[in-house]
C-alpha positions in Angstrom: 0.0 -96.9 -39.1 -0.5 -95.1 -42.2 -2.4 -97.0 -44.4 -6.3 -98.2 -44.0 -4.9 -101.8 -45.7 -3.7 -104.3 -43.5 -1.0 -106.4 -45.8 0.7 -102.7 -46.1 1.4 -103.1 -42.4 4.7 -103.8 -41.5 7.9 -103.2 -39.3 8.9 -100.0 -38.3 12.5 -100.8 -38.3 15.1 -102.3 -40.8 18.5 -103.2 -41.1 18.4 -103.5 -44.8 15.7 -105.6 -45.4 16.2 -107.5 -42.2 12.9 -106.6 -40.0 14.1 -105.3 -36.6 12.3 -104.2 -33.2 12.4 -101.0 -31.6 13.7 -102.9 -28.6 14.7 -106.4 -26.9 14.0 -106.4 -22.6 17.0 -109.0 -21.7 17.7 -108.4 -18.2 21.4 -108.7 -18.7 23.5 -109.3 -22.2 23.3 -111.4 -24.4 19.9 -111.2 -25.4 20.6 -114.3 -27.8 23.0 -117.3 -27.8 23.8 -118.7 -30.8 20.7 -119.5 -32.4 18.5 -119.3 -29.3 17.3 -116.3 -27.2 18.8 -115.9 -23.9 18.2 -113.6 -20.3 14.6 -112.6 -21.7 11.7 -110.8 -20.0 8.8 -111.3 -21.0 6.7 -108.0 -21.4 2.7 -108.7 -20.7 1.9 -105.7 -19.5 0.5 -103.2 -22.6 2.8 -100.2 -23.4 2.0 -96.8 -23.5 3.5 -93.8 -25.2 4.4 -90.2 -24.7 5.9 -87.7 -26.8 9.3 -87.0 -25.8 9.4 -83.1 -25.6 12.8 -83.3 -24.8 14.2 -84.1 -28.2 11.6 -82.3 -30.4 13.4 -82.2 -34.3 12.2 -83.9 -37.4 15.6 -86.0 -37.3 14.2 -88.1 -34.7 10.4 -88.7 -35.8 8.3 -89.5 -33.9 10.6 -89.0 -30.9 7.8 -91.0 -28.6 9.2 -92.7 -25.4 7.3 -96.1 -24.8 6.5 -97.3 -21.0 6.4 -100.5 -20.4 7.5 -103.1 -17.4 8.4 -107.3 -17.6 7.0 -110.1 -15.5 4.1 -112.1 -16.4 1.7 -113.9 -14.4 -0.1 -116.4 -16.4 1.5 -119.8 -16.5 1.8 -122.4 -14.0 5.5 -121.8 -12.7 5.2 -117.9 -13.0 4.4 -117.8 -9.3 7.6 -118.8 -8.1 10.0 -117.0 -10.8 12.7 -115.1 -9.4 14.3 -114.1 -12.9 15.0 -110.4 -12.7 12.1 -107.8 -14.6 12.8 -104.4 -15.2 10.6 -101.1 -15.8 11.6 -99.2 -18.9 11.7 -96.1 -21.1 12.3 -96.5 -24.5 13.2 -93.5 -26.7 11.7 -94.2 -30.6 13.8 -91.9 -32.7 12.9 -93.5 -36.0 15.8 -96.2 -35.2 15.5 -100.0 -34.0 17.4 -102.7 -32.6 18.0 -100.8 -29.0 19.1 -102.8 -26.5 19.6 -102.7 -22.6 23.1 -100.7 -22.9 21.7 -98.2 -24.9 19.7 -96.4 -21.4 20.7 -94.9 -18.6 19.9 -97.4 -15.2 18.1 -95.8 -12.1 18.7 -97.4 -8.8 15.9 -98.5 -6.3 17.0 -97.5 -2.6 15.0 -97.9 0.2 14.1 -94.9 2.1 14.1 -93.8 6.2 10.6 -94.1 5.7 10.4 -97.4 4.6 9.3 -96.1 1.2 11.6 -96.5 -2.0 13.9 -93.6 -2.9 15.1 -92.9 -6.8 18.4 -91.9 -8.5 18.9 -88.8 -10.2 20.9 -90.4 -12.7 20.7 -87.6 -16.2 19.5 -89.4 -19.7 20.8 -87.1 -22.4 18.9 -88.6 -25.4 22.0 -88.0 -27.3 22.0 -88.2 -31.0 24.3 -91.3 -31.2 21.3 -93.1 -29.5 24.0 -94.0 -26.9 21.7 -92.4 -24.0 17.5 -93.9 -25.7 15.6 -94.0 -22.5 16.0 -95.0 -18.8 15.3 -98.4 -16.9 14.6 -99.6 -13.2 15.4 -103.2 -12.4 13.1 -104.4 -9.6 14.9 -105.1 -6.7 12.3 -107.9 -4.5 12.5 -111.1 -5.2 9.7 -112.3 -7.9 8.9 -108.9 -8.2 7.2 -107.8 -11.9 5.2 -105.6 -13.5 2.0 -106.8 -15.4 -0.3 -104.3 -15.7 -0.3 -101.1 -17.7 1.5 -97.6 -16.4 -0.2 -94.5 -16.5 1.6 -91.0 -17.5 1.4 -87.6 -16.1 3.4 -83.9 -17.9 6.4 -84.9 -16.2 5.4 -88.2 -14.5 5.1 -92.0 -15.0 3.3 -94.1 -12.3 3.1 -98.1 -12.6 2.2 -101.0 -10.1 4.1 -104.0 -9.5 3.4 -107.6 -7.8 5.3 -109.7 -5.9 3.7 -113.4 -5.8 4.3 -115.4 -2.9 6.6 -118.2 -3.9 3.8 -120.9 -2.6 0.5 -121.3 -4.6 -1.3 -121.7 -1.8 0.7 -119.4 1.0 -0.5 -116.3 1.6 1.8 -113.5 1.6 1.8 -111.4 -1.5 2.9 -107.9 -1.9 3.4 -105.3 -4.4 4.1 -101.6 -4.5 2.9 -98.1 -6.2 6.0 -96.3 -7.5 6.0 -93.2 -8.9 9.2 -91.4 -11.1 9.7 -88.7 -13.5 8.9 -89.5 -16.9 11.8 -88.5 -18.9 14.7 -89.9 -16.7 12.9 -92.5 -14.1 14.5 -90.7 -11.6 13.6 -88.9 -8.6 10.9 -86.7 -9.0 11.4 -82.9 -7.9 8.3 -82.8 -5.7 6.6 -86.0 -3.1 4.1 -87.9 -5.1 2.3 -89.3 -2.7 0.2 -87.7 0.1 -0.8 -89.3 3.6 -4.8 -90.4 4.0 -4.1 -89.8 7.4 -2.2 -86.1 8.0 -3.2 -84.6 4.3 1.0 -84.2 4.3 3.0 -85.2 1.2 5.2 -88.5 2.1 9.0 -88.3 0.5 9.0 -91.4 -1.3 8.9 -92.4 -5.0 7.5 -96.2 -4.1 5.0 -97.0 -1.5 4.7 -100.7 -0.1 1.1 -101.6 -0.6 1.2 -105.1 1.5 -1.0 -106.6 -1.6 -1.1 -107.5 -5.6 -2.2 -104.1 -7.1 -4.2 -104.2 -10.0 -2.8 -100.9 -12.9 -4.0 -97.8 -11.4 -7.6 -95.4 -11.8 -7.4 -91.8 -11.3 -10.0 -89.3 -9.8 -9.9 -86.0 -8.7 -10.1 -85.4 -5.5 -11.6 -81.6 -3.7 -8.4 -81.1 -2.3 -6.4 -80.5 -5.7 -4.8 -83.9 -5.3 -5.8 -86.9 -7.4 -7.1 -90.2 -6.1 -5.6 -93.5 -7.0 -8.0 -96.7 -6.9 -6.6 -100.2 -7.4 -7.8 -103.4 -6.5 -6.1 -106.3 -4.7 -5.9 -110.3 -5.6 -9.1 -110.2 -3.9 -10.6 -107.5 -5.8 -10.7 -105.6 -2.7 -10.6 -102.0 -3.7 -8.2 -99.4 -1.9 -6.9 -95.9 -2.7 -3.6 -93.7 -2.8 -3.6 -90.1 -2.5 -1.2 -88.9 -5.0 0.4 -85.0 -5.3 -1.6 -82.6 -7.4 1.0 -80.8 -9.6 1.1 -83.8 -11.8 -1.0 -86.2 -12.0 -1.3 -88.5 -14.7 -3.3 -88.6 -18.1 -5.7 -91.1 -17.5 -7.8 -89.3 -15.5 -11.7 -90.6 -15.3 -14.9 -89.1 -13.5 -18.5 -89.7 -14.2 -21.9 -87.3 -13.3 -25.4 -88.4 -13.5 -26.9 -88.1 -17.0 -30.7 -86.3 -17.0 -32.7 -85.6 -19.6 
């Protein structure tokens, strides 16, 4: 925003004088039928930006990559959708109108572990736009993401859900997954760090056997960070998480004398 008056606000992006968004989350083409939208994810979960340091040149201002996942969970029927919802990347390099086939996918596998495992998949951020970003579709049934991620250097960590399909059953799950921040891929080092042994787990997702809330970061003594989320029962519970890179949002608090 440039201006301090609100009716000069306006749309970043033009085709002409046609207003157009940076981006439309469809989780498979087309993203409109006729008149009508069509294969739409709704995105309820609040974005959050990073410069891309990968592409730094004045011809692709402001060359930011926006975070953000789709699910909600707010209406009535949300708790038994099964329609696919995705994690993306977007690249904003001064052009709109991006679309699902303009990023490089990254594949979900699950680990010996029983963790998930990431692609390695390389995003070029080419200058025909052909390569703008990465995405992850979520591979669990009624799986989403609805709260906000939280960045790192080199790093993006986000939360997702999955509801039971019953109101009333109990059930739910979700999991912590962490990837690298320009390509959603696998990261070069093990995020995540055992409570138990103090030894770093290879896995870029951990099952969390509950709804996590988005995640809280605190240093911990060890050089590692602490993650704290709560639960659908606002239970709280914490993941250790690797030290050369933890993310941005980072908070701590001291007493305060006079």
């Amino acid at each position: 925003i440039s201006s301090d008056k609100p009716a000069q606000w306006d749309v970043a992006h033009r085709d002409g004088s046609r207003r157009q968004p940076l981006f439309q989350a469809c989780y498979q083409q087309p993203c409109r039928n006729g008149d009508k939208v069509a294969n739409r994810q709704p995105i309820t979960a609040k974005p959050v930006v990073k410069a891309n340091t990968r592409k730094v040149d004045v011809r692709y201002a402001p060359s930011l990559l926006v975070y953000f996942g789709s699910g909600q969970f707010i209406a009535e029927n949300d708790q038994a959708s099964d329609d696919p919802q995705s994690f993306y990347a977007v690249w904003d390099s001064g052009k709109g109108a991006l679309e699902r086939d303009n990023l490089v996918a990254q594949q979900i596998s699950v680990s010996a572990n029983g963790g998930r495992s990431m692609s390695q998949n390389r995003v070029a951020y080419d200058e025909n736009r052909q390569q703008s970003g990465w995405y992850i579709d979520l591979p669990d049934a009624r799986e989403r993401v609805i709260n906000r991620a939280s960045i790192g250097f080199s790093s993006v960590l986000f939360t997702t859900i999955i509801p039971d399909s019953a109101t009333c059953n109990a059930g739910p799950d979700g999991f912590v997954m962490a990837v690298n921040a320009f390509t959603g891929g696998k990261l070069p080092f093990n995020p995540f760090v055992s409570t138990k042994t103090g030894q770093s787990l290879d896995m870029s997702g951990m099952r969390l056997g509950a709804m996590p809330s988005a995640l809280s970061f605190f240093q911990s003594g060890d050089g590692n960070a602490t993650a704290v989320y709560a639960d659908q029962n606002s239970q709280l519970y914490k993941v250790k998480v690797r030290g050369p890179d933890v993310p941005s949002r980072i908070t701590s608090w001291a007493p305060l004398t006079n």
